[in-house]
C-alpha positions in Angstrom: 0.0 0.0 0.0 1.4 3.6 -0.9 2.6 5.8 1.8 0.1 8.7 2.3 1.0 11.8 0.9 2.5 14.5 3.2 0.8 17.0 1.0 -2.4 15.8 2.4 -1.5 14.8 6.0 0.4 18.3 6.1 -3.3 20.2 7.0 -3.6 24.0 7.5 -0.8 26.3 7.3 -0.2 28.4 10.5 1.5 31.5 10.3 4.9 29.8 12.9 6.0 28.6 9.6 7.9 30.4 7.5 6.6 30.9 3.6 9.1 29.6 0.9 8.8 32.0 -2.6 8.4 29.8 -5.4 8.2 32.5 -8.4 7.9 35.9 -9.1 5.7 37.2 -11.7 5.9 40.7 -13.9 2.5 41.9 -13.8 2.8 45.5 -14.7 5.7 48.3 -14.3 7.5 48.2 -11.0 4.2 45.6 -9.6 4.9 41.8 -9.6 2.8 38.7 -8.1 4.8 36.9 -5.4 3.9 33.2 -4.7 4.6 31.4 -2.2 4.3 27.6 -1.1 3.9 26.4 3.0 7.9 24.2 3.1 6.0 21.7 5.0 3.2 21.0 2.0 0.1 22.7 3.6 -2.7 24.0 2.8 -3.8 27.5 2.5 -6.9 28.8 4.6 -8.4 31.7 4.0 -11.4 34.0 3.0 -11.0 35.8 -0.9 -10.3 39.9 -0.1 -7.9 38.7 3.0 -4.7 39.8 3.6 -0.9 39.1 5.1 1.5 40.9 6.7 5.2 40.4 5.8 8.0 40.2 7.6 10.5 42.2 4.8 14.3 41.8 6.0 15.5 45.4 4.9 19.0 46.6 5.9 18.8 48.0 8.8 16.1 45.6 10.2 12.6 44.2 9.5 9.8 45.9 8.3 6.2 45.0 8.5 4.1 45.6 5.1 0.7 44.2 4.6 -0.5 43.1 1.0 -3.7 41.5 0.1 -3.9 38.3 -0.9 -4.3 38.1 -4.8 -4.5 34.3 -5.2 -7.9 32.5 -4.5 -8.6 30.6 -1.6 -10.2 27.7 -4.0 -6.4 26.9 -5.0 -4.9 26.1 -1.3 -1.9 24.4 -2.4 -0.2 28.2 -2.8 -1.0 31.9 -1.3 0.5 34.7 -4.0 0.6 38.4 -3.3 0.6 41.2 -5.6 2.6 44.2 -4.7 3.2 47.8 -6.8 6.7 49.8 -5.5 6.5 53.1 -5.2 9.0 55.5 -5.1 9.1 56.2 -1.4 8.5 52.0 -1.1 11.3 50.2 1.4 9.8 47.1 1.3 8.1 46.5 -1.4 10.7 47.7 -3.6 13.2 45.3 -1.7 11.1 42.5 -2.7 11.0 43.2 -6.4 14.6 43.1 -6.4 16.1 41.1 -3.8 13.3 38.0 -3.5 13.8 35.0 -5.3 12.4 31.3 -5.5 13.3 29.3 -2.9 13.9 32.0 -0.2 12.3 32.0 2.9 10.3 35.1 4.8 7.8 35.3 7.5 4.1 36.1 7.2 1.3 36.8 9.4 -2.2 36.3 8.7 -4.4 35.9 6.8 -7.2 38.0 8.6 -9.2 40.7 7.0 -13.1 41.9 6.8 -13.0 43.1 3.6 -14.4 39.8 2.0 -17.6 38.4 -0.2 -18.0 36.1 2.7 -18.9 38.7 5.1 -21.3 40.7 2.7 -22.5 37.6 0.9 -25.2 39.3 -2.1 -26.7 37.7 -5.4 -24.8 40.4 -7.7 -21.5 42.6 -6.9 -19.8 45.6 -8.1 -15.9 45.4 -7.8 -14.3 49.2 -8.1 -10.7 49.2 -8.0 -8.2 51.5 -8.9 -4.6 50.3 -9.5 -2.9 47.5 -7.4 -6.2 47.8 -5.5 -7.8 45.0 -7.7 -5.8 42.8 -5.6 -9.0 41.8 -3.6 -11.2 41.7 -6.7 -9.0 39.2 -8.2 -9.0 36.5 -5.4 -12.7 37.5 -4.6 -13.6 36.8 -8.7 -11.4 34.0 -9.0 -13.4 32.1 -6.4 -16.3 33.1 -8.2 -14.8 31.3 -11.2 -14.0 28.3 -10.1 -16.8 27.9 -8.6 -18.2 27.0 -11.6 -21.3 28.5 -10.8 -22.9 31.6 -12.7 -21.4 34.9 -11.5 -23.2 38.1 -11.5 -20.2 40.3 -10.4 -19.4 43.9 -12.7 -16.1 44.5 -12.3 -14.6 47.8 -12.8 -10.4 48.7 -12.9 -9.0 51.7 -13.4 -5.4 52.4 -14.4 -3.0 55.4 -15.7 -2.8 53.3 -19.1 -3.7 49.9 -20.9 0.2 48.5 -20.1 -0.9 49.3 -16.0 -3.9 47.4 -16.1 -2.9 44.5 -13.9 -4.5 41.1 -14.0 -6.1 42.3 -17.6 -4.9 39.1 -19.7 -6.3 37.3 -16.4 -9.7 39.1 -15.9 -10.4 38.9 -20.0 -9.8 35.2 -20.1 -12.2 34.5 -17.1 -14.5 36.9 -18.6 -14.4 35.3 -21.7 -15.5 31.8 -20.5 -17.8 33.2 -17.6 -21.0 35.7 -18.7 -21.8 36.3 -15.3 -18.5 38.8 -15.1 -18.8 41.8 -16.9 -15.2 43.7 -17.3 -14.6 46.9 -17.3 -11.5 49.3 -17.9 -11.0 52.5 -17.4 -7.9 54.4 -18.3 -6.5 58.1 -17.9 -4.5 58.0 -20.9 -3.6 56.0 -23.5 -0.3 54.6 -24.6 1.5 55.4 -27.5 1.3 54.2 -30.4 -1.5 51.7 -29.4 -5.4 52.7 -29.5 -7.7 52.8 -26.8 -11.4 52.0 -27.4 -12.8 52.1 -23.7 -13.5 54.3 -21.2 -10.8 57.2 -20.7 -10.6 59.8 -18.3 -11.1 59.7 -14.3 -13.7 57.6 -12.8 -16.8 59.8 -12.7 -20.7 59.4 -11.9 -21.3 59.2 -15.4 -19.4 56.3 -16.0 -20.4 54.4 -13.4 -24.1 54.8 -14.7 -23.1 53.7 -18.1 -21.1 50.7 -17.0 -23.8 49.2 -14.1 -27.3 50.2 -14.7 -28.5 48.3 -11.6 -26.1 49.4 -9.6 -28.7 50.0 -6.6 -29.0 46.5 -6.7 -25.6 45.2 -6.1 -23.2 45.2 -3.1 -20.3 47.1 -3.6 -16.3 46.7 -2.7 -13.8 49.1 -4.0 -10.2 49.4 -2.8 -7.8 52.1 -3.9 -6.2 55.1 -3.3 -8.5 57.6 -0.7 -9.0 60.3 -3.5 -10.3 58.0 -5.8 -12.4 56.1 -3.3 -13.6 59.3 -2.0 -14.9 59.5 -5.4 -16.4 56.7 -5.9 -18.8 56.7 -2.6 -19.6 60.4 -3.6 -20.6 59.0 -6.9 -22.6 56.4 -5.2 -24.2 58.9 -2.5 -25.2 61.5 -5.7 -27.1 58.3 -7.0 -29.5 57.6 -3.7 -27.2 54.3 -3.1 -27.4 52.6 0.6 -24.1 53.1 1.7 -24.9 50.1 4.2 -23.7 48.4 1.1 -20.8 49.7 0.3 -17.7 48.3 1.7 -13.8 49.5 1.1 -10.1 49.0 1.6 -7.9 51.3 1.9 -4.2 50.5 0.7 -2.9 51.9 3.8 -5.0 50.4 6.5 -6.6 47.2 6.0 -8.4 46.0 9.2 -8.7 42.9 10.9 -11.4 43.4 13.7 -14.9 44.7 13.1 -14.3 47.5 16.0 -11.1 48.9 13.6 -13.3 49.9 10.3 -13.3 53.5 10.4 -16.1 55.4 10.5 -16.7 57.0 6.7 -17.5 61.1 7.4 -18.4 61.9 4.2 -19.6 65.3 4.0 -23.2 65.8 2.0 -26.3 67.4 1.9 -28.9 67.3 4.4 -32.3 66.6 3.7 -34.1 69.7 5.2 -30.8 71.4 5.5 -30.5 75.0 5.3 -27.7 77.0 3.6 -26.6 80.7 2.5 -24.4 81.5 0.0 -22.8 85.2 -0.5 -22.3 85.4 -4.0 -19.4 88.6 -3.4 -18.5 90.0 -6.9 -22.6 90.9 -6.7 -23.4 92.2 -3.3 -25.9 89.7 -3.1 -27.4 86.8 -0.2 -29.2 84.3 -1.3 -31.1 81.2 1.0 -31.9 77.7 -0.2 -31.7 74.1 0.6 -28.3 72.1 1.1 -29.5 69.7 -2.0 -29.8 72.4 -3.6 -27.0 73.8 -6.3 -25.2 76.4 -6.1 -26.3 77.5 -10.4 -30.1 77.0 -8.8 -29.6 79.3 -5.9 -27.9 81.9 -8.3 -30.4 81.8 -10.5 -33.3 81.8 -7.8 -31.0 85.0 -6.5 -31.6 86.8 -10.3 -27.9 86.2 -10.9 -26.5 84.4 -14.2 -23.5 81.9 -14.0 -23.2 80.4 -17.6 -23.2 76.8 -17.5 -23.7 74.2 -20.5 -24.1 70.5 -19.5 -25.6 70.8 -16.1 -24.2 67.7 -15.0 -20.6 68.3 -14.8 -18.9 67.3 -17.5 -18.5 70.6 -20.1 -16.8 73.0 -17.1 -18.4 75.7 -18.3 -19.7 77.2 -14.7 -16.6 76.9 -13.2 -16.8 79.2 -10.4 -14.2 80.6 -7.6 -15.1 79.7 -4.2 -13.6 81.8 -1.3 -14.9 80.5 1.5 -16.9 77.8 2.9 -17.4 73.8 2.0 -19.4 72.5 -0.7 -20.3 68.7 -2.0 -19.2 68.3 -5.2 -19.7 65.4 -7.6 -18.7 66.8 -11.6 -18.3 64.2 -14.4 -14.8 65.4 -15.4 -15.2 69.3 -16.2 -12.9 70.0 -13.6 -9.4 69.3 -12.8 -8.0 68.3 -9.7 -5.6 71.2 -9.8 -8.6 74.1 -10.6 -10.5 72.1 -7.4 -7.3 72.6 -4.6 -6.9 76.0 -6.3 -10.7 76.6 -5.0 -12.5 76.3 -8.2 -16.2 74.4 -7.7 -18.4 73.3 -10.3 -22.0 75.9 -10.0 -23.8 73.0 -11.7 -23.1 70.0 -9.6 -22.2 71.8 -6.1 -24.5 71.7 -3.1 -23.6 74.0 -0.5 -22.8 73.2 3.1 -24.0 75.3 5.9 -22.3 79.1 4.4 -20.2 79.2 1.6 -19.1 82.6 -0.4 -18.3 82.4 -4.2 -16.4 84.9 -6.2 -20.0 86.0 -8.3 
């Protein structure tokens, strides 16, 4: 009779044993998938969106980074990590160009609330931006090979088509599973090589066009704060149930329930009251927080030219001087003209007293 395999009688990994790399993967520039393998052949346990923390021998000492897990928890017999340096990165950076197969490093984890498993839902909404579609890989991978139908929309967005990580990946599951419907979104294009999809920043319009039903679906999105910032005010503008939205940040993924921060998004108040001075005029004018700020003007006999009316043509760009508004535009104003001060009239409600250069 054959001796049982010590891949099977190996059980769970536990984090008291080191993880041996067993290849290193190019996904995008300066970003590559790490995968590693338990020495003593067991098996991975763990929830898709989870993450590890790293034990990264630097010179000088340790450091601690945390990555999300980018492999699915459906294929135990490996863990992998996907990780982007940037250029104030110590330990990722280290990794990219001092780890190779068949060194060892320590790991903590896996832990993590920002899962499918906790939020479980008939259809999802995956908004990433960047490496942040680390958790919407694992989480849609399990989907995958499940076998069973999906209903996930999936939405990325990179600097450029070469950045998109996972895309090869995410097209071939796509491909063979209807239930998954990809999208990319892209600031720019690269050279020399045409883009067809969506370009330009993330935006309330988009998101409209991509995912119809999208007050249907429970949402995850990981990413940088400004971009997630604009997402859930994109979501909020829309009426969504924000007890259905759930994010990571890249800089503070939690591992207890007590640790998820509290989101203070600033918005509108229903029955809210507001003033705005409109200065250049001499005049005061009163209305509702949900209301905008090219309504009150006009309610005020004042003129502000404005095209679109929904944020995307720019042309009431208006000064604010003072005050805080809640501002959702569809990419008619740049992010340098908004920490200059400018506001969009058309899609700006004002909060409490503002004062605008009219």
């Amino acid at each position: 009779m054959a001796a049982p395999s010590p891949i099977l009688d190996a059980g769970v990994w536990h984090d008291s044993e080191p993880l041996e790399c067993v290849s290193i993967l190019p996904e995008a520039p300066h970003t590559a998938t790490f995968t590693f393998r338990a020495p003593s052949g067991a098996l991975f346990d763990f929830q898709a969106g989870q993450f590890l923390t790293l034990e990264i021998p630097v010179p000088g000492g340790p450091v601690h980074r945390t990555y999300t897990i980018s492999s699915s928890p459906s294929r135990p017999r490996s863990i992998s990590i996907t990780a982007k340096a940037q250029e104030t990165s110590v330990g990722t950076r280290w990794m990219i160009d001092n780890l190779a197969p068949g060194m060892k490093i320590k790991a903590i984890g896996p832990t993590g609330l920002f899962c499918m498993a906790q939020h479980p839902a008939e259809k999802y909404l995956f908004i990433s931006a960047g490496s942040g579609i680390t958790p919407m890989m694992s989480m849609s991978t399990y989907m995958f090979d499940l076998g069973t139908r999906s209903d996930v929309v999936l939405i990325n967005c990179a600097r450029r088509p070469s950045e998109i990580i996972f895309r090869e990946r995410l097209e071939h599951m796509a491909s063979r599973d209807p239930g998954i419907d990809l999208k990319f979104v892209v600031e720019e294009p690269d050279i020399y090589r045409p883009w067809t999809g969506y370009q330009g920043m993330f935006n309330q319009l988009m998101l409209g066009l991509m995912t119809p039903d999208y007050l249907e679906r429970e949402v995850f999105c990981c990413g940088p704060e400004p971009f997630m910032q604009a997402v859930r005010d994109a979501l909020a503008g829309f009426g969504f149930d924000m007890e259905h939205y759930h994010q990571e940040s890249f800089h503070a993924p939690v591992a207890n329930e007590e640790d998820i921060p509290e989101l203070d998004d600033t918005v509108p108040e229903e029955g809210a009251r507001a003033e705005i001075v409109f200065a250049a005029s001499g005049v005061t004018g009163h209305c509702a927080e949900t209301d905008t700020v090219l309504a009150a003007a006009k309610a005020s006999g004042l003129n502000i030219p404005s095209g679109c009316t929904f944020g995307v043509c720019g042309t009431c760009r208006i000064k604010k001087l003072s005050g805080e508004v809640h501002m959702v535009h569809n990419g008619g104003i740049s992010e340098d003209d908004i920490e200059a001060g400018y506001i969009l009239a058309c899609c700006s409600n004002p909060i409490g007293r503002i004062e605008v250069e009219v």
